[in-house]
C-alpha positions in Angstrom: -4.3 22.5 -4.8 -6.8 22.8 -7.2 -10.0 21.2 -8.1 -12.7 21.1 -10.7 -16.1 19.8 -9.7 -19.5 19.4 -10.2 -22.6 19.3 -8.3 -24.7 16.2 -8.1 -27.4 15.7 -5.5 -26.3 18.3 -3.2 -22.6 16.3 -3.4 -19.4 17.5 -4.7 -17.7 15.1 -7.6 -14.4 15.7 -7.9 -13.4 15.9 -11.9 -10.2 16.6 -11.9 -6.8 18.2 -9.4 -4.2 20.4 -10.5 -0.9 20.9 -8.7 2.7 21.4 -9.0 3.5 18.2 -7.1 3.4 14.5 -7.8 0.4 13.9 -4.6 -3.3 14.6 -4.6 -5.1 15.0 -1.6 -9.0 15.0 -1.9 -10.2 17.1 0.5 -14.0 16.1 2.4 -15.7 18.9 1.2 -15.6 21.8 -1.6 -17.7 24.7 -1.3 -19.6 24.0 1.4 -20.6 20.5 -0.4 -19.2 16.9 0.8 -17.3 14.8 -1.9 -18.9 12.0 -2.1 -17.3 10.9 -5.5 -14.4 10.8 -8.1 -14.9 11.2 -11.4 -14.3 8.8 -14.4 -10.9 9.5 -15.6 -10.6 11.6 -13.2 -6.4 11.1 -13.0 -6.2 9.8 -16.3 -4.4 11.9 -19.7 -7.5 9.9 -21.3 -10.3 12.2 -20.3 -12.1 13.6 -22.9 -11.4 17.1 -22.7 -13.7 18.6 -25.6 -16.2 17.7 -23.6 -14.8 18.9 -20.2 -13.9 21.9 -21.9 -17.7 22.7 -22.6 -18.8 21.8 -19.1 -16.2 24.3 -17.8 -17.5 26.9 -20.3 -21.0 26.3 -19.1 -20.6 26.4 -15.7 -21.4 22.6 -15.1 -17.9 22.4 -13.6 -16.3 24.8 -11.5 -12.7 25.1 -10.5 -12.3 25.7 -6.6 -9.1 26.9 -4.6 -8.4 24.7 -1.8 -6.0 27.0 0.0 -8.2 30.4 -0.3 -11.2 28.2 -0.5 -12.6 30.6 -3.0 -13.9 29.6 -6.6 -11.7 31.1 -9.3 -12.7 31.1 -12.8 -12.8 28.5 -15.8 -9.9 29.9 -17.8 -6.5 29.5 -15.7 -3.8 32.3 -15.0 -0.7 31.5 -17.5 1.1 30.4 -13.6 -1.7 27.9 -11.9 -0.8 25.0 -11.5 -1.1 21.9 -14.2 -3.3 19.0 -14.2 -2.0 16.4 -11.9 -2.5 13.5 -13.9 -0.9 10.6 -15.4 2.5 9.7 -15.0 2.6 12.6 -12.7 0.3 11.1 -10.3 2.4 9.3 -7.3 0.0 9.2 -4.7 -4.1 9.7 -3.9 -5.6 10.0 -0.4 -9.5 10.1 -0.6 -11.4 11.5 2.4 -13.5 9.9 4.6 -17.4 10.1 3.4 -16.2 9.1 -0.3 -18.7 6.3 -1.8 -17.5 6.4 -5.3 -14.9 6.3 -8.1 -15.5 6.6 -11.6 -14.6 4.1 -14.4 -11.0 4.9 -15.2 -10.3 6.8 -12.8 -6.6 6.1 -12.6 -6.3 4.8 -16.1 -2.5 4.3 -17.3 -1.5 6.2 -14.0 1.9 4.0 -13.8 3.5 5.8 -11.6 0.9 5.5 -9.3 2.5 3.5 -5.9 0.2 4.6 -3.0 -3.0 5.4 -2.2 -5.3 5.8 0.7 -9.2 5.6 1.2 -11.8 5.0 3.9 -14.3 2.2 4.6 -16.7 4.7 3.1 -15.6 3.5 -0.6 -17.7 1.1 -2.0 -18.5 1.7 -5.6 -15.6 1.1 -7.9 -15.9 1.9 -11.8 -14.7 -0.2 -14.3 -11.4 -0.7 -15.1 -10.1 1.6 -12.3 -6.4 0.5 -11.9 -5.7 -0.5 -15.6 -1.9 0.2 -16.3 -1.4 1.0 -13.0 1.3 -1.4 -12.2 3.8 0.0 -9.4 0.5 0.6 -7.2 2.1 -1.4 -3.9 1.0 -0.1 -0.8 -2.6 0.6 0.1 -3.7 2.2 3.3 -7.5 2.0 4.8 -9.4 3.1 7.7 -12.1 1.0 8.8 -15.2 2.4 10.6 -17.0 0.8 13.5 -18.4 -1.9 10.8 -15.0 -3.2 9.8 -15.7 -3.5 5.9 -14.7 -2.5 3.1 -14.1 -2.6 -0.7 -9.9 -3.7 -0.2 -10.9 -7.2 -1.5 -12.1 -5.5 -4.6 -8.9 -3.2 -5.4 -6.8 -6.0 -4.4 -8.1 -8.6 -7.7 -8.3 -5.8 -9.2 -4.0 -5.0 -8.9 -2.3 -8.5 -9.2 0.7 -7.2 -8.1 2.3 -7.5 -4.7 1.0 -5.3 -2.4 1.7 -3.9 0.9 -1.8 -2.8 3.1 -1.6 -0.9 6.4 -4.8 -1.3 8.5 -6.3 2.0 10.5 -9.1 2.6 12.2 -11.1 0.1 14.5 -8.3 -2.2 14.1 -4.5 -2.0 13.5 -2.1 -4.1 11.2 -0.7 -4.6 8.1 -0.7 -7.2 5.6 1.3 -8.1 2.5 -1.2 -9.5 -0.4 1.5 -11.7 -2.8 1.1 -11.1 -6.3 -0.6 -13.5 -8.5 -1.3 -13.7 -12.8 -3.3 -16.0 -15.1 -2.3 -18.5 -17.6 -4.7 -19.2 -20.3 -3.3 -22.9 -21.8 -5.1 -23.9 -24.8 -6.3 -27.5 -24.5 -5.6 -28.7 -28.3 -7.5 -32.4 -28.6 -10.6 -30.9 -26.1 -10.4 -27.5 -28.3 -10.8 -25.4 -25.2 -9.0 -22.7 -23.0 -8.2 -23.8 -19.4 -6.8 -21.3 -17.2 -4.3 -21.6 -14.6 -3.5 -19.1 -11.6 0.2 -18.7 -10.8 1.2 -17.7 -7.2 -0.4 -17.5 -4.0 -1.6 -13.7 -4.3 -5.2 -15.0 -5.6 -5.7 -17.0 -2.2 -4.8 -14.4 0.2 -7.3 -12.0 -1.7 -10.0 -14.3 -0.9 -9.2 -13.8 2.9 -12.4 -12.0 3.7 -15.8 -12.4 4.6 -19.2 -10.6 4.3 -16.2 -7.3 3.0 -14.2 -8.0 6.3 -10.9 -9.2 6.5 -11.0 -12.9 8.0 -7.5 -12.7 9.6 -8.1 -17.2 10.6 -8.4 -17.5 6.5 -5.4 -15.2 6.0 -3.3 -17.0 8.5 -4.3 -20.5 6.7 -2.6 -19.1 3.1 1.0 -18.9 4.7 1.7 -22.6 4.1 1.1 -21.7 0.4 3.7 -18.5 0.6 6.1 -20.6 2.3 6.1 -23.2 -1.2 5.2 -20.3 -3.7 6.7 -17.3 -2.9 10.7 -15.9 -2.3 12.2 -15.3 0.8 11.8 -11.4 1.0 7.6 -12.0 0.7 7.4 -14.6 3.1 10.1 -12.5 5.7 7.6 -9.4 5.2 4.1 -11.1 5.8 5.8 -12.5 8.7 7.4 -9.6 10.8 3.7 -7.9 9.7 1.7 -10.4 11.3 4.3 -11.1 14.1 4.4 -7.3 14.8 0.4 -6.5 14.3 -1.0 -9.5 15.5 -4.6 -9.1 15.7 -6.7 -12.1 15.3 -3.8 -14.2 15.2 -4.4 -17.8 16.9 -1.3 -19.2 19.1 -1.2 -21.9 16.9 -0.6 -19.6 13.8 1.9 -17.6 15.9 4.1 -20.6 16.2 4.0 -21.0 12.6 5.4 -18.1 11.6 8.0 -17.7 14.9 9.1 -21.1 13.5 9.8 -20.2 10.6 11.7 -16.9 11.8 14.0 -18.7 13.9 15.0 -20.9 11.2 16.2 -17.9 8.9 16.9 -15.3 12.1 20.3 -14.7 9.9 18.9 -14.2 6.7 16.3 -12.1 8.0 19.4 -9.6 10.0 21.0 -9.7 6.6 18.2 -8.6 5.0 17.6 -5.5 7.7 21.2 -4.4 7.4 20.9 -4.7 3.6 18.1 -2.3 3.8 19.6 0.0 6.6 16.2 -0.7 8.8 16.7 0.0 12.1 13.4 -0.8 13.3 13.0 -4.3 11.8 16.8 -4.8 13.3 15.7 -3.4 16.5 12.7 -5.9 16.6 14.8 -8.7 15.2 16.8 -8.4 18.2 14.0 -7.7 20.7 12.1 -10.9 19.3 14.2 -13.1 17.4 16.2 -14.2 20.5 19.1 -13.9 18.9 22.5 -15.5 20.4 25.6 -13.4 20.9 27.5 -14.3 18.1 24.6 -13.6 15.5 25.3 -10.2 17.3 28.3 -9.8 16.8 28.4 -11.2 13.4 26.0 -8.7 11.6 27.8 -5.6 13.8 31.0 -6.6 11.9 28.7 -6.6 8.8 26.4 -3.3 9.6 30.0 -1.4 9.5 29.8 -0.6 6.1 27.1 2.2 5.7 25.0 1.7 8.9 26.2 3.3 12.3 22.8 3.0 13.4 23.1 -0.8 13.1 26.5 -1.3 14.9 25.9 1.4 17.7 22.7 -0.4 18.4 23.8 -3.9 18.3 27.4 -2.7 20.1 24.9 -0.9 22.8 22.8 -4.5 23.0 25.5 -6.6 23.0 27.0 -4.8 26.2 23.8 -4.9 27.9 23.4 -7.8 27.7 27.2 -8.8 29.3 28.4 -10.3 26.1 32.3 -9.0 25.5 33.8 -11.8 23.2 34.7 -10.2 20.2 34.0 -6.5 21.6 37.7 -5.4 21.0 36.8 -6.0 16.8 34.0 -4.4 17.0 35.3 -1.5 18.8 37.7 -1.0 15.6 34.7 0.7 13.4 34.0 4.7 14.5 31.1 5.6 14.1 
């Protein structure tokens, strides 16, 4: 890849990436310098290139090769790559030692779904994720202080969103979406405002910019009323699967409410041809034989995985009734 950049404080600011693929992946350091900061815009088809075009021309910016680790100069070979930018922008990781990001960094990146950053990040610019609305799965690596600015991205994308934990702790987490109402209040003349979903009340799970997994836990009752069954089956197997800080008490909520839909949740992992949540669903769902045997017959159709590892569970575990129909589908 490439990079334009600029020197601030002895820091690298990265102003813009140019590649041939759909990912960007900002490297710790340029030139000898640590990036310490994305620019405004820096992603966005909104940035003001007359400008950038004189900072270029002056030398302000320079445009460095990641993969010779050379500089190359400010006018482009007819063959280098294009500005990654846009709708072309599917996924951002951001190195660890990164404090800040620009206003509009990612402005109208749509097709933006994924991006990773470090507990290092804590200066967000102004409207940062506007039009960004397929952004689902966020992955962050705390340090040994556990904090970070995740509470801020997440208000900041109503949308539902998947987050993977690294670092000092391990887990993962799915944020529900949420939106606001504004209802206008005719005789009173006023606007009142009303949230929809329970997205808002997880995102206030945290404390002093750590997660509080005990006020995380306490939002599921809400998810249960608010939210569809795929949402409430994925924050559960996350937080049955990665269960840090998670009280007995809260445990036995969600295992209760796994057991009551142990089928639906099957179907759903044969719908999606995952073998590991089938795996675990068997492992952990204590599931009787004839649930088995029931979504082997049903995992036929487009997922040999599924059958051979249910057939292979099923005669582990001594249960034959119905083995001669399942022994029908070649796998």
């Amino acid at each position: 890849m490439r990079f334009a950049y600029e020197i601030k404080n002895g820091c690298a600011v990265v102003r813009r990436c140019y590649d041939f693929g759909k990912e960007a992946e900002i490297p710790s350091e340029i030139d000898g310098y640590p990036v310490t900061e994305l620019g405004a815009y820096a992603f966005s088809n909104h940035l003001d290139r007359e400008r950038f075009s004189r900072e270029l021309k002056n030398g302000t910016i320079k445009i460095w090769n990641s993969e010779s680790g050379e500089k190359e100069p400010a006018e482009p070979s007819p063959d280098a790559a294009p500005e990654l930018q846009g709708m072309q922008v599917e996924a951002v990781s951001l190195p660890g030692g990164l404090r800040k990001i620009g206003a509009y960094a990612f402005y109208n990146c749509n097709a933006l779904a994924r991006l990773r950053f470090h507990s290092s990040l804590q200066d967000l610019g102004a409207g940062l994720f506007t039009g960004c609305h397929h952004l689902g799965r966020l992955t962050v690596t705390l340090d040994e202080t556990e904090t970070s600015c995740l509470k801020e991205i997440l208000i900041e994308v109503p949308e539902k969103m998947a987050v993977t934990v690294e670092g000092r702790i391990q887990a993962k987490l799915l944020f529900p979406e949420f939106f606001e109402e504004s209802v206008e209040n005719t005789p009173a003349r006023i606007l009142m405002t009303h949230m929809h979903g329970s997205g808002m009340n997880f995102r206030n799970s945290f404390y002093m910019k750590k997660l509080d997994f005990r006020a995380y836990d306490a939002c599921y009752y809400m998810a249960k009323a608010e939210e569809n069954f795929d949402t409430v089956l994925e924050m559960t197997l996350d937080r049955l699967r990665y269960p840090v800080g998670l009280s007995e008490e809260r445990r036995e909520d969600y295992r209760s409410w796994l057991v009551e839909h142990l089928e639906q949740a099957f179907e759903r992992a044969v719908e999606q041809r995952d073998l590991d949540m089938l795996t675990w669903l068997a492992e952990n769902g204590t599931p009787d034989s004839g649930l088995l045997s029931r979504m082997a017959l049903v995992s036929a159709e487009g997922f040999p995985e599924g059958v051979a590892y249910l057939q292979d569970r099923l005669g582990a575990s001594g249960h034959t009734k119905k083995q001669s129909a399942l022994d029908r589908f070649e796998l």
